[in-house]
C-alpha positions as CSV (number, residue, x, y, z in Angstrom):
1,X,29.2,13.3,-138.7
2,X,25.7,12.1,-138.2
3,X,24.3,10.3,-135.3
4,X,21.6,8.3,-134.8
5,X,19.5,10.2,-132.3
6,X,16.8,8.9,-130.3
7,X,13.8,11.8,-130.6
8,X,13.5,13.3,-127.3
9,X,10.1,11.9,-125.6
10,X,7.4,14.6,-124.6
11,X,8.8,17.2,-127.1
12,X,6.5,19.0,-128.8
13,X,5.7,18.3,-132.7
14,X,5.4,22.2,-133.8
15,X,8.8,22.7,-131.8
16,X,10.5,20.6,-133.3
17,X,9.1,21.5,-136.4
18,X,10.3,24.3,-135.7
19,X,13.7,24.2,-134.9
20,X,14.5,22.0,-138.3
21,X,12.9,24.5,-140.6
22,X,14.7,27.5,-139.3
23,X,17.6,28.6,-141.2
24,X,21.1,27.4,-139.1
25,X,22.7,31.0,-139.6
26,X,19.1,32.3,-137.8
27,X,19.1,29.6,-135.2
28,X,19.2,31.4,-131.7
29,X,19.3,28.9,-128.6
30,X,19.0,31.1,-125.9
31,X,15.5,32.4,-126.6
32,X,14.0,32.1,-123.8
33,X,10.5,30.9,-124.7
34,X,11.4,27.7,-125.9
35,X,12.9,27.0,-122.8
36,X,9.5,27.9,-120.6
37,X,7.8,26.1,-123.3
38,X,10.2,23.2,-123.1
39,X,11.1,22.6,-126.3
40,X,14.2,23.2,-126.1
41,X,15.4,19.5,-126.8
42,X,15.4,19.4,-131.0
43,X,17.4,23.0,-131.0
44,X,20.4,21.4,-129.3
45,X,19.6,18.1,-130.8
46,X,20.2,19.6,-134.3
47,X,23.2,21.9,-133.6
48,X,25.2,18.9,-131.9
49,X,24.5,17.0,-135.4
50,X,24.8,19.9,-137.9
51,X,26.8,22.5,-136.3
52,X,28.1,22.3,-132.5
53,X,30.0,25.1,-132.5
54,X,27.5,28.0,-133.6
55,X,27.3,31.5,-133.9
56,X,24.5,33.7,-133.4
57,X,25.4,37.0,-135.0
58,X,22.1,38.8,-133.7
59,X,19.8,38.1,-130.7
60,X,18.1,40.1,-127.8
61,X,21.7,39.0,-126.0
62,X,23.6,40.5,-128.6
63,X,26.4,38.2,-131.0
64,X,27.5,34.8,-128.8
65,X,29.3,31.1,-129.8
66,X,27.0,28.3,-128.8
67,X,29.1,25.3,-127.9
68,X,26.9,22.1,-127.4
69,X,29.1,18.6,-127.5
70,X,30.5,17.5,-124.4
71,X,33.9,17.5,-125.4
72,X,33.8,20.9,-126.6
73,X,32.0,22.1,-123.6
74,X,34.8,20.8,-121.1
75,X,37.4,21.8,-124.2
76,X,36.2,25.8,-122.9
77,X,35.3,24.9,-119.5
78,X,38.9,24.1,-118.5
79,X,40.6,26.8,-120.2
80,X,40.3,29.3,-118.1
81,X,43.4,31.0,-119.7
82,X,41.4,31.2,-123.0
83,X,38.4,31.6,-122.1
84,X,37.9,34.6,-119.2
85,X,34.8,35.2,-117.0
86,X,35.2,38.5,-115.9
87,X,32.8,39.5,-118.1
88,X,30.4,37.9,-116.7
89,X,29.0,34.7,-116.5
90,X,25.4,34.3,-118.2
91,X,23.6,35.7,-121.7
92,X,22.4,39.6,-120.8
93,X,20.1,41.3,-122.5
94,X,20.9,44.6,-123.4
95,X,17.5,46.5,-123.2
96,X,16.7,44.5,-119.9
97,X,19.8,45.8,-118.5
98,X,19.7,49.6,-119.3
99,X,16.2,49.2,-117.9
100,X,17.4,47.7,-114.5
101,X,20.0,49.9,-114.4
102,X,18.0,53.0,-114.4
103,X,16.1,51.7,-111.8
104,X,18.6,51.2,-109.7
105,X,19.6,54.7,-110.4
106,X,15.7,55.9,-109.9
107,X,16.1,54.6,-105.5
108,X,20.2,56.1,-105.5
109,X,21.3,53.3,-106.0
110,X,24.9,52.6,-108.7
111,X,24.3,49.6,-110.6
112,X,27.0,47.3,-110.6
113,X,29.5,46.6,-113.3
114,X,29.1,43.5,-116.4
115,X,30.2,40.7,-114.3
116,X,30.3,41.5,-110.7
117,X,28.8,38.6,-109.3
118,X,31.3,37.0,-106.7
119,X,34.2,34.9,-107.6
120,X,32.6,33.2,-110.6
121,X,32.9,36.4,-113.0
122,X,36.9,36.6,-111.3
123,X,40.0,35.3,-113.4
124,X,42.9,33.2,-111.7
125,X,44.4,34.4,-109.3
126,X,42.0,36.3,-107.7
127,X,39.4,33.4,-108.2
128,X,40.4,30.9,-105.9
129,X,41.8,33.2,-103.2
130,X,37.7,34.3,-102.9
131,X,36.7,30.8,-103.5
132,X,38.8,29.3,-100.1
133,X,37.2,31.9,-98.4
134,X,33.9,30.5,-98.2
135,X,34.8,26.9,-99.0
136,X,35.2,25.5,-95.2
137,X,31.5,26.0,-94.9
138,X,30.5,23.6,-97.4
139,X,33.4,21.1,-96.6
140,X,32.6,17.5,-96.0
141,X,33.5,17.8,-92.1
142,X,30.9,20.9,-92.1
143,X,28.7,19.3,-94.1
144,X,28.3,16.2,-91.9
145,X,27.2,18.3,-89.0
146,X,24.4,20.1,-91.2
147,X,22.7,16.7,-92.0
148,X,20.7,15.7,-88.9
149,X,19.2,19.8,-88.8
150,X,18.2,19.4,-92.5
151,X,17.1,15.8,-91.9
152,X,15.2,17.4,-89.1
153,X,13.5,20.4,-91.6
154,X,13.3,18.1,-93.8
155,X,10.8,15.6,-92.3
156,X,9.1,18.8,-90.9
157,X,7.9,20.2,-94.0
158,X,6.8,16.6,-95.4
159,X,5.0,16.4,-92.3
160,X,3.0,19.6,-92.9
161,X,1.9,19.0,-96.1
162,X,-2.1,18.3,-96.8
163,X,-2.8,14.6,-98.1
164,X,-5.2,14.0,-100.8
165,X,-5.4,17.9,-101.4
166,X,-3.6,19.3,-104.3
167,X,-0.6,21.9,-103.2
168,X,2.3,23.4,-105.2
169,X,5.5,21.5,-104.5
170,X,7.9,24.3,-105.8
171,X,6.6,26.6,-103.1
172,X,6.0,24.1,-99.8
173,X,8.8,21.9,-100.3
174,X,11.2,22.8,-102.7
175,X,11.5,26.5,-102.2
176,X,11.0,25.6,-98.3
177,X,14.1,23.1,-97.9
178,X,16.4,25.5,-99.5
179,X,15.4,28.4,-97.8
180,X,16.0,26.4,-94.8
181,X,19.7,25.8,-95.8
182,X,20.7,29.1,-96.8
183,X,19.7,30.0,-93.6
184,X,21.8,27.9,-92.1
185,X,24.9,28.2,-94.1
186,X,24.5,32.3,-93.7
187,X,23.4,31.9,-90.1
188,X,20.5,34.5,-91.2
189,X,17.2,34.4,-89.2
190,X,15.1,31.7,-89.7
191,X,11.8,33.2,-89.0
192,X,12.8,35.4,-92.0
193,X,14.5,32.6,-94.1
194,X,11.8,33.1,-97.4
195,X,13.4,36.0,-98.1
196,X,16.6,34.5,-99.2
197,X,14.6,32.6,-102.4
198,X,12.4,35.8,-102.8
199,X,15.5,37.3,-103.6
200,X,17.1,35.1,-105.7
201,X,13.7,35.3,-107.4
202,X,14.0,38.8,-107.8
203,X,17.5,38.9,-108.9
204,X,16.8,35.8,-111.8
205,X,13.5,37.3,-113.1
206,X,12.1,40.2,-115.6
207,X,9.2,42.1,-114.5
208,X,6.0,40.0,-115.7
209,X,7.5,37.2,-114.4
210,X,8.4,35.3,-111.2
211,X,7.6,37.9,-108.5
212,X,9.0,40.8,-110.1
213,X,6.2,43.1,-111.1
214,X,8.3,46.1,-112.6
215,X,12.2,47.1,-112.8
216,X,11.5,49.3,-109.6
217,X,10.1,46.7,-107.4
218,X,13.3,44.3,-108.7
219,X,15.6,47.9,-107.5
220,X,13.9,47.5,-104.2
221,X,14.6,43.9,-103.7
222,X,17.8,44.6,-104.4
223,X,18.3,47.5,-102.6
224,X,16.4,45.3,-99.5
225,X,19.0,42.5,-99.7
226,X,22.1,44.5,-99.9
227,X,21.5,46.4,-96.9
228,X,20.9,43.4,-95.0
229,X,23.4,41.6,-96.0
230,X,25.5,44.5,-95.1
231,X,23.9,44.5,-91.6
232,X,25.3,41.2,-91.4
233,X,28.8,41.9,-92.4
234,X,28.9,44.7,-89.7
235,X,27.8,42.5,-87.5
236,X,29.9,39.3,-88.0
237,X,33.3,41.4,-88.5
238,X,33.2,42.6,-84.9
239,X,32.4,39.6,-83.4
240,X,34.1,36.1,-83.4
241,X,35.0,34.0,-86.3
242,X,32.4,32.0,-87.3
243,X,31.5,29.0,-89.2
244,X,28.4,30.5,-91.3
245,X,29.3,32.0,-95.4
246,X,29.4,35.3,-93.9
247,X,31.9,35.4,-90.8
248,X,34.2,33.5,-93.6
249,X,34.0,36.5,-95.9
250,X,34.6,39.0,-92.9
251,X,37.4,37.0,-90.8
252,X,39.4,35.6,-94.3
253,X,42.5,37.9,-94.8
254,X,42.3,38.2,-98.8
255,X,38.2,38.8,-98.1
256,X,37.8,41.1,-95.7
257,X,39.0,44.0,-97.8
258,X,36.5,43.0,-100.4
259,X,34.9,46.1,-102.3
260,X,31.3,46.4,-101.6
261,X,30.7,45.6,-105.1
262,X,32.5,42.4,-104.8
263,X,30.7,42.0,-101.3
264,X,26.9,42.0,-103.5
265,X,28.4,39.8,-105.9
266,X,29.0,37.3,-103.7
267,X,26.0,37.8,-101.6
268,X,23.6,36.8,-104.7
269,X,26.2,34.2,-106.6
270,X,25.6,32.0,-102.9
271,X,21.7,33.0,-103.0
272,X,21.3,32.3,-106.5
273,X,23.7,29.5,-106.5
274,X,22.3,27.9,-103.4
275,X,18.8,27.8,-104.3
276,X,18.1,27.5,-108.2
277,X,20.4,24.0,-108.7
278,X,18.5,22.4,-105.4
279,X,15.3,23.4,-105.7
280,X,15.0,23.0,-109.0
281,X,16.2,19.4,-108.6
282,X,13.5,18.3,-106.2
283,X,10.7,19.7,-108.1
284,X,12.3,18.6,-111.2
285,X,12.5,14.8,-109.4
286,X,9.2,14.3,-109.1
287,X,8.5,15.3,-112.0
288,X,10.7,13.2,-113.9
289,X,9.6,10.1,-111.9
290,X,6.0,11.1,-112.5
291,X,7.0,11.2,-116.3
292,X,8.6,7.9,-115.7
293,X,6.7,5.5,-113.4
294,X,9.0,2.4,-114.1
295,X,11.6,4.2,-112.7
296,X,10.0,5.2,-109.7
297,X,8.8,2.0,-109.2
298,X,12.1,0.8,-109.1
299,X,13.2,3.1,-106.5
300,X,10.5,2.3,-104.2
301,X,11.6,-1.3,-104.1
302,X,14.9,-0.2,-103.5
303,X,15.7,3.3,-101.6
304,X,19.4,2.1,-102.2
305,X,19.1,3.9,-105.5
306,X,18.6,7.2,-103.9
307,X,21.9,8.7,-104.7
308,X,22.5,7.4,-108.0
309,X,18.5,9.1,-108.7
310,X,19.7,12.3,-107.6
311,X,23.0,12.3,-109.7
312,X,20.5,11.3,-113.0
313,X,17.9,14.2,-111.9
314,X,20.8,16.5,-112.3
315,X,21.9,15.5,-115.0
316,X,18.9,14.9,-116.9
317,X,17.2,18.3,-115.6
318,X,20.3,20.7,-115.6
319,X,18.8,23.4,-113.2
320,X,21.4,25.8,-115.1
321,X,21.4,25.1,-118.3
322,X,24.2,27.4,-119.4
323,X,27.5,29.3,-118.6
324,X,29.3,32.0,-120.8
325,X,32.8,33.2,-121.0
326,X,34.3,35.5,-123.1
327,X,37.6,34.8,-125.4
328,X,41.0,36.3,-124.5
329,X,42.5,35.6,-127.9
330,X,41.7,33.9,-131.0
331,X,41.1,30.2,-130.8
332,X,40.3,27.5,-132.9
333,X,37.2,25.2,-131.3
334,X,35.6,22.2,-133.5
335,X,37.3,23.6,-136.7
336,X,35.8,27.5,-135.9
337,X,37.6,30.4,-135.0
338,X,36.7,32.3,-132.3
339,X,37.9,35.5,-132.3
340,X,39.5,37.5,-129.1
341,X,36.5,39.0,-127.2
342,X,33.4,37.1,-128.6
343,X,31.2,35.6,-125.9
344,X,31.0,31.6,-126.0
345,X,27.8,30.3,-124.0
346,X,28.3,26.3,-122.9
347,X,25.3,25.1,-123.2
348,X,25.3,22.1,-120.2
349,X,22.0,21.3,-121.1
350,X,23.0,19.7,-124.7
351,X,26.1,18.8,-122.9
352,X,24.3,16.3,-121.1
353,X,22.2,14.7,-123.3
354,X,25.4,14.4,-125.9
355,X,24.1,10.6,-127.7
356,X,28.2,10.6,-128.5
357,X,29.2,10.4,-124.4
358,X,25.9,9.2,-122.3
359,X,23.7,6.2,-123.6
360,X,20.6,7.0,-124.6
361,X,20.6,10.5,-122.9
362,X,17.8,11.4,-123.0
363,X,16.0,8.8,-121.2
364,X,15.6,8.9,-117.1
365,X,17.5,5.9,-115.6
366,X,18.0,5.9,-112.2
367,X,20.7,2.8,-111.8
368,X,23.0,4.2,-114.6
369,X,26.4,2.6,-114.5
370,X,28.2,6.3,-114.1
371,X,25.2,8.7,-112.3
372,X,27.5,11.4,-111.6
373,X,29.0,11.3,-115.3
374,X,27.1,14.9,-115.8
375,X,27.9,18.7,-116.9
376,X,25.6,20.2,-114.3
377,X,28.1,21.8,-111.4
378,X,30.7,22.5,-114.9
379,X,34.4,21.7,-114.8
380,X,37.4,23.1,-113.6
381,X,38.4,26.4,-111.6
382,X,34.9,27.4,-111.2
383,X,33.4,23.8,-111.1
384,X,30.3,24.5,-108.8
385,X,31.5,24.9,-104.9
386,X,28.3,23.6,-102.8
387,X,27.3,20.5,-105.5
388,X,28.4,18.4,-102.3
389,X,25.5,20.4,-100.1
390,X,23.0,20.4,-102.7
391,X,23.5,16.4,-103.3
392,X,23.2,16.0,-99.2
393,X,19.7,18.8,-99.2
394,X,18.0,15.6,-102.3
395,X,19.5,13.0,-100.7
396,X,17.5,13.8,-97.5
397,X,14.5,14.8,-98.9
398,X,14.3,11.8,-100.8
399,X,15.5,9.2,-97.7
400,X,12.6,11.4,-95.7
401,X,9.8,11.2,-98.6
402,X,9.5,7.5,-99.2
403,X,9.4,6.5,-95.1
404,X,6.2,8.9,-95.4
405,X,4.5,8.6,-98.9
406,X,3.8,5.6,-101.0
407,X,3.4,8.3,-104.5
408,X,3.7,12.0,-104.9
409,X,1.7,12.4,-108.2
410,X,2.1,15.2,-110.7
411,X,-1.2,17.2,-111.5
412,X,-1.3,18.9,-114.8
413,X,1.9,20.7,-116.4
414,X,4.6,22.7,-114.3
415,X,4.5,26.2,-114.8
416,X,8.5,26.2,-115.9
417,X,10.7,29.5,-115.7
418,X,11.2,31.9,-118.0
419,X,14.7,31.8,-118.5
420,X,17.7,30.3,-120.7
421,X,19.8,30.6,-117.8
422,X,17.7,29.2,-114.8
423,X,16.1,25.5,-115.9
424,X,13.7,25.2,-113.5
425,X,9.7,25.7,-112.2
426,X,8.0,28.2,-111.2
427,X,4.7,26.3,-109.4
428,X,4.0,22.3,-109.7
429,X,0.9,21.3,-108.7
430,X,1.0,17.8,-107.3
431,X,-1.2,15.6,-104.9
432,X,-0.1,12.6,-102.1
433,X,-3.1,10.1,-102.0
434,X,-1.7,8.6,-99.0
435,X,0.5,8.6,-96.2
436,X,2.7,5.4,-95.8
């Protein structure tokens, strides 16, 4: 079936070019330098008209499905009989791993195993008895307590920053308010709060990029985050129960036995997870209401349209643009067979711009009838557990921006990630003319 398809606005000619003239059978979505380059958008564009279930039989990731309609994506997403994510939840290259991994080895350190990153890369039943472990601290009841403190650091930092000066947003705002948060939902100490982005940083990254300079100095990181986050659990298991990530982990029952393994897995799925989807939102908000100044015209004139803004930012930025299972028996998806232990990647990011389910998708609209109709926080068991904190962190920051600034405008291009996995900005150079 062919649709009608809207060209996506700001993609590049030679990309696109690109993506069309490359055989389909050759056709590898996940390399990662069209996705700093940002032209991305005519890859999934074509495979959603000409092949949306696809298979990649070599890349730097190995063999792997690409599923990139919406229906299909939720088809996988739901199954989590079929489809099993112990093996792990993102695209790994082989070559980058063996590398890691004898760095880790290098400062005495065991790697861990494919997959051990917290409850996400665990199957039903074990899943959800890890995942109610840590889910009181991101209730709504908990949650409604944390929004006058991150109101609070919220305004601060907007306070702080230089008028008519050119600054990078990712680092004095975006990476700031998140850091600010993960403090607060670990109780970790504030003064040292960067640290918990640095790692993520370190964790996401190769060397040459972000702030990883070689495979040792990501070891290090590593090694650095463990051991403090072990501190921690030493420390909160002996005292009272708490409402912070942590003391949940060490007071829960079915959690407080957890291997130490399972213990660093979930230490850098809620470091990861609680930074790249939030900060990569608010840089990625400006930025697409810089690209589109109607739109942020018309939430000037009305701040009512806040909420529905940040639902569309996260849709039509996807801060992680994919998630991977792997099959537990043969099954049949879009007329394809895919065969019992082949690794299926969902591709949210072509999810959400699927012409067949949103209207004109890839357009920014910030008073769309259904704003939260998006893939972004995925769909059922593992459906993302802190979308409700990371909706509250851009609704603040937004409600706090336009009391104080009239415009935040974009300088130049963002420096964007270099990652498949991680749809985001590295630096983003912007300048406030004015205060209100």
């Amino acid at each position: 079936m062919n649709i009608a398809v809207k060209p996506q606005a700001g993609a590049h000619d030679a990309g696109r070019a690109e993506a069309y003239a490359t055989p389909l059978a050759e056709l590898n979505p996940a390399q990662t330098e069209r996705f700093q380059a940002d032209t991305i958008w005519p890859v999934f564009e074509r495979l959603r008209r000409e092949d949306p279930v696809h298979f990649t039989a070599e890349s730097e990731f190995g063999p792997y499905w690409s599923i990139t309609r919406w229906d299909d994506i939720m088809a996988v997403d739901t199954d989590h009989e079929g489809f099993s994510s112990a093996d792990g939840i993102g695209l790994a290259n082989k070559q980058s791993m063996e590398e890691q991994e004898a760095a880790l080895r290098a400062i005495g350190q065991e790697p861990r195993r494919r997959g051990g990153a917290g409850f996400i890369t665990m199957d039903e039943p074990e899943h959800s008895v890890h995942r109610k472990a840590v889910s009181p601290t991101v209730a709504p009841g908990n949650i409604a307590k944390m929004v006058p403190v991150v109101r609070e650091r919220a305004g601060a930092i907007l306070d702080s920053l230089p008028i008519g000066t050119p600054f990078d947003w990712v680092d004095l705002v975006s990476k700031e308010l998140t850091a600010m948060t993960l403090a607060t939902l670990f109780d970790f100490p504030f003064e040292e709060r960067r640290k918990l982005p640095y790692w993520s940083d370190m964790v996401m990254n190769q060397p040459g990029h972000g702030p990883v300079k070689s495979w040792q100095h990501k070891a290090e990181a590593m090694f650095e985050c463990f051991s403090t986050f072990e501190g921690m659990w030493n420390e909160r298991i002996q005292g009272e129960p708490g409402i912070d990530l942590i003391s949940m982990l060490t007071h829960h029952p079915e959690t407080r036995q957890m291997s130490r393994e399972q213990y660093h897995g979930t230490v850098i799925l809620l470091i990861v997870g609680g930074n790249d989807t939030t900060r990569n939102t608010i840089s990625g908000s400006v930025y697409a209401l810089n690209k589109h100044p109607d739109q942020y015209d018309k939430l000037r004139a009305n701040p009512e349209l806040i909420t529905p803004m940040v639902s569309e930012t996260i849709r039509w930025q996807t801060p992680l643009a994919h998630m991977s299972r792997v099959a537990t028996r043969d099954i049949e998806i879009g007329g394809k067979t895919i065969k019992e232990g082949e690794r299926v990647v969902m591709w949210y990011i072509s999810g959400n711009r699927d012409e067949a389910v949103i209207e004109n998708p890839n357009d920014y609209v910030i008073d769309r009838e259904r704003p939260r109709h998006h893939m972004s926080f995925g769909f059922g068991v593992h459906r993302c557990v802190g979308n409700r904190v990371a909706e509250m962190q851009l609704t603040i920051i937004w409600e706090e921006i336009l009391k104080r600034f009239p415009k935040i405008e974009l300088v130049g291009d963002p420096v964007r990630s270099y990652s498949s996995f991680v749809h985001g900005f590295e630096s983003m150079q912007v300048v406030i003319p004015a205060r209100a």
